[in-house]
N, CA, C and O atoms as a GROMACS GRO file, in nm:
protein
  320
    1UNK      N    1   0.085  -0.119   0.000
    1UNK     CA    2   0.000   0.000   0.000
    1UNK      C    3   0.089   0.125   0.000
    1UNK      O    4   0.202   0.126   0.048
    2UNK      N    5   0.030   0.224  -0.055
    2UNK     CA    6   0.118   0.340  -0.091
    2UNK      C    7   0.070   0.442   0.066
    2UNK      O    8  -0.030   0.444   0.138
    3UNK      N    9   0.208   0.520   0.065
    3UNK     CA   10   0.172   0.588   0.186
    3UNK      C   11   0.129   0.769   0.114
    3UNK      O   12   0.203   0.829   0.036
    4UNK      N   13   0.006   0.816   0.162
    4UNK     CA   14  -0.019   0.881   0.151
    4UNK      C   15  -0.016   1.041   0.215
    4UNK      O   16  -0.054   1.043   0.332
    5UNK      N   17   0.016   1.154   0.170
    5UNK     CA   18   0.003   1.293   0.264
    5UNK      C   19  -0.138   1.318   0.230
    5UNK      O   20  -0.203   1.292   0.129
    6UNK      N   21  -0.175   1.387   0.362
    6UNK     CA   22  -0.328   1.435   0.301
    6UNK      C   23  -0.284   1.628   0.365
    6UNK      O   24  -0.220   1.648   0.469
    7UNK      N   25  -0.317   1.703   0.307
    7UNK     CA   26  -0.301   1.845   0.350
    7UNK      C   27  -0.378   1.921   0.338
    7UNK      O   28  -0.418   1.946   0.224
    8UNK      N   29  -0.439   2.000   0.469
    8UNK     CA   30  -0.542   2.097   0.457
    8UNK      C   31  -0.490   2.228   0.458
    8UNK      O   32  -0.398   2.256   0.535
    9UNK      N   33  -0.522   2.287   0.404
    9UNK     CA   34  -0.463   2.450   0.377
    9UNK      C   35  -0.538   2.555   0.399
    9UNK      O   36  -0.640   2.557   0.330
   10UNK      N   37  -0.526   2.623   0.454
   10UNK     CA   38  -0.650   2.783   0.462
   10UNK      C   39  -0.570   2.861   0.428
   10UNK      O   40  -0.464   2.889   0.484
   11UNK      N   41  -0.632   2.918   0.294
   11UNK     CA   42  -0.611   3.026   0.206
   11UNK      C   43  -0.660   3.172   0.259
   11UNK      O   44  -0.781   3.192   0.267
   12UNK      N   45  -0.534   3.314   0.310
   12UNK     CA   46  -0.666   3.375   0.347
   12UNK      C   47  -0.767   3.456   0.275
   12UNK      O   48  -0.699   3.522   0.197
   13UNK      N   49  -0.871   3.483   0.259
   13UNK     CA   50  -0.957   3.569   0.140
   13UNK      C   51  -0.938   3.485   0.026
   13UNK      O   52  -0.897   3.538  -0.078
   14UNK      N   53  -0.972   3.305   0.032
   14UNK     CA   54  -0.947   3.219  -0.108
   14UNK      C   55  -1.034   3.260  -0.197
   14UNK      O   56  -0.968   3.278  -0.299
   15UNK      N   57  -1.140   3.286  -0.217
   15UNK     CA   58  -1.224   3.358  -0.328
   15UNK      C   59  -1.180   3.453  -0.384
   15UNK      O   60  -1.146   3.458  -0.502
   16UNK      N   61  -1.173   3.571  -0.276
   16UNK     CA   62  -1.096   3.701  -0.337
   16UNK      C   63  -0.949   3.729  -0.397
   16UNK      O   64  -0.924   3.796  -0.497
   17UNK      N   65  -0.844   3.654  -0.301
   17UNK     CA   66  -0.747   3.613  -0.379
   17UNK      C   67  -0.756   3.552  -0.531
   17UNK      O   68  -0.718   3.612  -0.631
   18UNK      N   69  -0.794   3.463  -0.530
   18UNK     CA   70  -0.830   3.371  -0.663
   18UNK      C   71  -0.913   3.458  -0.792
   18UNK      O   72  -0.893   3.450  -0.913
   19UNK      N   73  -0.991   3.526  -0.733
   19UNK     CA   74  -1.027   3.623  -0.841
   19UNK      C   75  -1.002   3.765  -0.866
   19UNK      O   76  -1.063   3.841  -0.941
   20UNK      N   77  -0.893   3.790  -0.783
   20UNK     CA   78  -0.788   3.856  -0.806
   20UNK      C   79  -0.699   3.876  -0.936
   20UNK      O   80  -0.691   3.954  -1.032
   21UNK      N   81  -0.608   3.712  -0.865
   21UNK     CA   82  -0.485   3.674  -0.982
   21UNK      C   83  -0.579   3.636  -1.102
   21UNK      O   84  -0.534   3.680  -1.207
   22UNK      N   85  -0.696   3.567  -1.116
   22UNK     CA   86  -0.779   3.544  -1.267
   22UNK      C   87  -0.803   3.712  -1.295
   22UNK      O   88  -0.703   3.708  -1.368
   23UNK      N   89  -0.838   3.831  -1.302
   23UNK     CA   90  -0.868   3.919  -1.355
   23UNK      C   91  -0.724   3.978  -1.377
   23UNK      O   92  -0.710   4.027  -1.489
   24UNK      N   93  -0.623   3.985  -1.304
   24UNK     CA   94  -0.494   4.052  -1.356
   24UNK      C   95  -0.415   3.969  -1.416
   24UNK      O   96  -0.312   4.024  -1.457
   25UNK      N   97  -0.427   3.794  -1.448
   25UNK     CA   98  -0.439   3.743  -1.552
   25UNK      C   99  -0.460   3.789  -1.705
   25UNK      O  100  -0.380   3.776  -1.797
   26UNK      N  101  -0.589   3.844  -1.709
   26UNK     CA  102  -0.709   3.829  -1.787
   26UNK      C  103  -0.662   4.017  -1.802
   26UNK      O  104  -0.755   4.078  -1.854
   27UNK      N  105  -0.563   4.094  -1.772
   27UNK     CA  106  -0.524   4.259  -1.802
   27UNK      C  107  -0.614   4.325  -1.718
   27UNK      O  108  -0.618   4.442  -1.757
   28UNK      N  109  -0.689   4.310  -1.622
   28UNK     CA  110  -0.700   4.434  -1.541
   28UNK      C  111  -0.625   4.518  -1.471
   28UNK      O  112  -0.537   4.466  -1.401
   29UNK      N  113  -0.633   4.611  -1.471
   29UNK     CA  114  -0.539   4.713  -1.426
   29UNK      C  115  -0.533   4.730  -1.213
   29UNK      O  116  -0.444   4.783  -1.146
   30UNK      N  117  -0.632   4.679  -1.176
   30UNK     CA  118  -0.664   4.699  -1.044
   30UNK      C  119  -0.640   4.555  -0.952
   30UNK      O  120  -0.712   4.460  -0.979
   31UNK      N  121  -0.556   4.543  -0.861
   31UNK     CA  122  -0.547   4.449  -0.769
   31UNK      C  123  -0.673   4.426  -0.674
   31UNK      O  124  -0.698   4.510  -0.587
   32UNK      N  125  -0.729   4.348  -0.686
   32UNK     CA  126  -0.879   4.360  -0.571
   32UNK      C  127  -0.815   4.328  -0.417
   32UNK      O  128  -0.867   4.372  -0.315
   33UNK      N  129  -0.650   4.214  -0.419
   33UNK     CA  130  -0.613   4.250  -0.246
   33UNK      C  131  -0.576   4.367  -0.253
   33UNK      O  132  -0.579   4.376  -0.130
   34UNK      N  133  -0.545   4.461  -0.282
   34UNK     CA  134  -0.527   4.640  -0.307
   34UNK      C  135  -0.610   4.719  -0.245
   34UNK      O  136  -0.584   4.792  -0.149
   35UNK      N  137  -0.693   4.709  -0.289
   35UNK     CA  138  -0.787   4.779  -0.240
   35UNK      C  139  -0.903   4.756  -0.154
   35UNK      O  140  -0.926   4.637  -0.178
   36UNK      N  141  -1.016   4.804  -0.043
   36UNK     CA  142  -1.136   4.758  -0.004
   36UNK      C  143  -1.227   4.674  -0.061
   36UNK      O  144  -1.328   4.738  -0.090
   37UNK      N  145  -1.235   4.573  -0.086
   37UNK     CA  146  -1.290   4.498  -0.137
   37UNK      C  147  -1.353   4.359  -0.116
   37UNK      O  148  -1.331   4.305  -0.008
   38UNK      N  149  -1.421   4.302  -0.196
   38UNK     CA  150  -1.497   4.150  -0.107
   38UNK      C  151  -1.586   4.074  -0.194
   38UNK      O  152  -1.669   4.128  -0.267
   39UNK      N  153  -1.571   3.965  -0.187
   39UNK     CA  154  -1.701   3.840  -0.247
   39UNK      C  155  -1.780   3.829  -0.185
   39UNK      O  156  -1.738   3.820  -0.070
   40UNK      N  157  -1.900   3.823  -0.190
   40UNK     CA  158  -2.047   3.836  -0.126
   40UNK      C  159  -2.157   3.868  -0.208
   40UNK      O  160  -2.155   3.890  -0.329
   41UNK      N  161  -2.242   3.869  -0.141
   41UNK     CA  162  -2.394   3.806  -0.190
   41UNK      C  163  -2.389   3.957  -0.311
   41UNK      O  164  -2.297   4.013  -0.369
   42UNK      N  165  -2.557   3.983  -0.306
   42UNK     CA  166  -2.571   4.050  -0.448
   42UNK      C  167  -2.609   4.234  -0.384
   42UNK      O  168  -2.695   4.262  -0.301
   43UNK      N  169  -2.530   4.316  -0.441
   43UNK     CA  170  -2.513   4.444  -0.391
   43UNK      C  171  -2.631   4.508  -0.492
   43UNK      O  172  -2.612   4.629  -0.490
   44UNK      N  173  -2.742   4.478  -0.577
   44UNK     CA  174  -2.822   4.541  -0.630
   44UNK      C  175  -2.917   4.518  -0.522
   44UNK      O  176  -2.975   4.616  -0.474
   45UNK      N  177  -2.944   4.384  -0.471
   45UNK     CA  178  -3.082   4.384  -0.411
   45UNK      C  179  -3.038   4.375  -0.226
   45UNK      O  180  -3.122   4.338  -0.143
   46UNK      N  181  -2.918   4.409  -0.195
   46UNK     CA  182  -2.834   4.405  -0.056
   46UNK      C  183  -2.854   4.266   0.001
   46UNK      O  184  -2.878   4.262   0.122
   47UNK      N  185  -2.847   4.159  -0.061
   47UNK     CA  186  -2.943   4.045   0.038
   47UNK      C  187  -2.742   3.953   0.009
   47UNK      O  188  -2.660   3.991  -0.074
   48UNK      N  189  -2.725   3.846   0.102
   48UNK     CA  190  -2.637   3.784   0.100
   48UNK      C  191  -2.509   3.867   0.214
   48UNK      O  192  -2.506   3.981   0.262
   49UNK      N  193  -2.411   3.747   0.228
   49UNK     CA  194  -2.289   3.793   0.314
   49UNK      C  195  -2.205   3.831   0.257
   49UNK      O  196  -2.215   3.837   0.134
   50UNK      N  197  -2.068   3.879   0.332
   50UNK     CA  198  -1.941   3.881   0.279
   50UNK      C  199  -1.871   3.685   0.352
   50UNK      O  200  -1.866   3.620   0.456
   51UNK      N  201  -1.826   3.672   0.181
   51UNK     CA  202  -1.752   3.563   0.209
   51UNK      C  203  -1.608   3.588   0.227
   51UNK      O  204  -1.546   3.527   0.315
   52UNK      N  205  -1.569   3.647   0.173
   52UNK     CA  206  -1.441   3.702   0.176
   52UNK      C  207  -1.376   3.829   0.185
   52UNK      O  208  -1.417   3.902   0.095
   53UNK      N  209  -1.278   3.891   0.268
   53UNK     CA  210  -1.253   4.006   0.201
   53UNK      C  211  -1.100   4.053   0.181
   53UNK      O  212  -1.015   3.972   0.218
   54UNK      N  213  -1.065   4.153   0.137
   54UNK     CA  214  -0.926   4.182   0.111
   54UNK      C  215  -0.889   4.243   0.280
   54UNK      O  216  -0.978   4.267   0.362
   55UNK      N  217  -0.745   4.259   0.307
   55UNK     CA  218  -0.712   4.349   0.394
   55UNK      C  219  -0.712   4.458   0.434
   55UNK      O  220  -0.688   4.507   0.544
   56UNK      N  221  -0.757   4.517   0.282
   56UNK     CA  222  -0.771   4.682   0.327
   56UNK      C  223  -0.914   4.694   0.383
   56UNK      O  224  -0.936   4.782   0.467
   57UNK      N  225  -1.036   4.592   0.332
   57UNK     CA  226  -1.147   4.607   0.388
   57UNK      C  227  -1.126   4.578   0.528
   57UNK      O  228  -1.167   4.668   0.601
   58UNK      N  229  -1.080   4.491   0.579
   58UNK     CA  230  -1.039   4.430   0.698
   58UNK      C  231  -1.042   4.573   0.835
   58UNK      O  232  -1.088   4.594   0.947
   59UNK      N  233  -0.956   4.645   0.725
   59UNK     CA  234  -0.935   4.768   0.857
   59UNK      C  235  -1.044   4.835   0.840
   59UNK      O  236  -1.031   4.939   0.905
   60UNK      N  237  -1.147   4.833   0.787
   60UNK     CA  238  -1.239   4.921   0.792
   60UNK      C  239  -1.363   4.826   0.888
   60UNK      O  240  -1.470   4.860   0.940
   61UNK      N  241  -1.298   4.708   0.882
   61UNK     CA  242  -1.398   4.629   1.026
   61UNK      C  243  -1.522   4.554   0.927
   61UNK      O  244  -1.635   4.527   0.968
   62UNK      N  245  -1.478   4.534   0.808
   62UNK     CA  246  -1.561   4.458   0.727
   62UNK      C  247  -1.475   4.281   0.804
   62UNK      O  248  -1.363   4.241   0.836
   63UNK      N  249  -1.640   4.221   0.800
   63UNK     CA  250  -1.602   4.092   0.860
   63UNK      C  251  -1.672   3.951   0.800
   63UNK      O  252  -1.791   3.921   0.792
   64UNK      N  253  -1.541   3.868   0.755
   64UNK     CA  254  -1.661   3.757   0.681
   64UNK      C  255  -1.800   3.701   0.758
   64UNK      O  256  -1.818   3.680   0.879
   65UNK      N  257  -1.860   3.690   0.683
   65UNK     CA  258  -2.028   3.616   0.760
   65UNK      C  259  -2.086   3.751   0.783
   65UNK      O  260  -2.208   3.742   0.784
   66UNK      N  261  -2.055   3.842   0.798
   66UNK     CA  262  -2.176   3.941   0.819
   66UNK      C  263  -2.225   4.009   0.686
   66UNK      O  264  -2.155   3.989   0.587
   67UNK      N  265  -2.318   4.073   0.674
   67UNK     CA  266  -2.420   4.089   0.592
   67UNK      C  267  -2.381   4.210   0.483
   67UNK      O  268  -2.332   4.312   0.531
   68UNK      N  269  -2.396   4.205   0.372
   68UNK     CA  270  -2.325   4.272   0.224
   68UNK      C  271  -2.397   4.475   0.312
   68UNK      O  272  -2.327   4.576   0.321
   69UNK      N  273  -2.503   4.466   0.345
   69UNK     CA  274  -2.605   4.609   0.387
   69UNK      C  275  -2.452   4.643   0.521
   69UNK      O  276  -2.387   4.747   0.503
   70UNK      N  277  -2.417   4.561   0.626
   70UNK     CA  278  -2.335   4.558   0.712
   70UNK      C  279  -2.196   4.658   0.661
   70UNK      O  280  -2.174   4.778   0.674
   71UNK      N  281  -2.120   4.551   0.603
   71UNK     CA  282  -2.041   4.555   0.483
   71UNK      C  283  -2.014   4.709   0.459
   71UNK      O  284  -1.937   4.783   0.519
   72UNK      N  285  -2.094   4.733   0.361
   72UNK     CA  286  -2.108   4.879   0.294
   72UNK      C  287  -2.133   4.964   0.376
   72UNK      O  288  -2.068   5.067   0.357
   73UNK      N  289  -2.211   4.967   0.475
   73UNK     CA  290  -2.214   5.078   0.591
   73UNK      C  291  -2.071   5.110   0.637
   73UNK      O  292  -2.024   5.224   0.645
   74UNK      N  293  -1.995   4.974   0.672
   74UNK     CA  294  -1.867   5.052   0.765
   74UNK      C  295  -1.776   5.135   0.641
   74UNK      O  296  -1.701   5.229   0.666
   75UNK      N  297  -1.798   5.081   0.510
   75UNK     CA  298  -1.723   5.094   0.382
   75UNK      C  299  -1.767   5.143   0.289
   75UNK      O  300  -1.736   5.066   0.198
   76UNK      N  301  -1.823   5.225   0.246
   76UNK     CA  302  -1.916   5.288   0.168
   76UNK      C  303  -1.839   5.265   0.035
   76UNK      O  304  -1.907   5.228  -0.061
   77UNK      N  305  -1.716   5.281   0.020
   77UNK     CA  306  -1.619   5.236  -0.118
   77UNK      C  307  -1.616   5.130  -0.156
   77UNK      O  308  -1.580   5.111  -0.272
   78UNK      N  309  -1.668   4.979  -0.044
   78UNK     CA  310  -1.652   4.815  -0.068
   78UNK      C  311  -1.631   4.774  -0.222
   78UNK      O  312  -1.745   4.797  -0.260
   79UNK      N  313  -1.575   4.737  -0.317
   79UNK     CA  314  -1.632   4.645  -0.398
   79UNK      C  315  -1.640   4.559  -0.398
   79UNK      O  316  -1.565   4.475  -0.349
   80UNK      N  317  -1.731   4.548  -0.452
   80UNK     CA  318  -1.800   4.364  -0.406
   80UNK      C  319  -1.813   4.322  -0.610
   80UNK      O  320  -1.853   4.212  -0.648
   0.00000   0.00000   0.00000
């Protein structure tokens, strides 16, 4: 029998990271860990969380699991 590693990893902000490096991939000009920013629910109709966010949101006290309406209050700049 073969011996196996098994490895769990926590990525931090893995969504936001990840669609980060795919858009500056892909020539965008803007780093999303750069700036205030976050993955979460849908900012037309305010309903959903933040799943993720960058560090600069971080200092503005944006916090994963709380609510996109939450979110934008402490951060009025968020992009989501």
């Amino acid at each position: 029998m073969q011996n196996r590693i098994i490895m769990h990893i926590d990525v931090n902000s893995a969504f936001l990271s990840w669609q980060a490096v795919y858009n500056l991939q892909r020539g965008h000009s803007v780093d999303l860990r750069e700036i205030p920013s976050a993955v979460g629910g849908n900012q037309a109709t305010r309903h959903g969380i933040i799943l993720a966010r960058s560090m600069p949101a971080k200092k503005y006290g944006v916090k994963t699991g709380e609510t996109v309406w939450e979110a934008k209050n402490k951060c009025p700049q968020l992009l989501l």
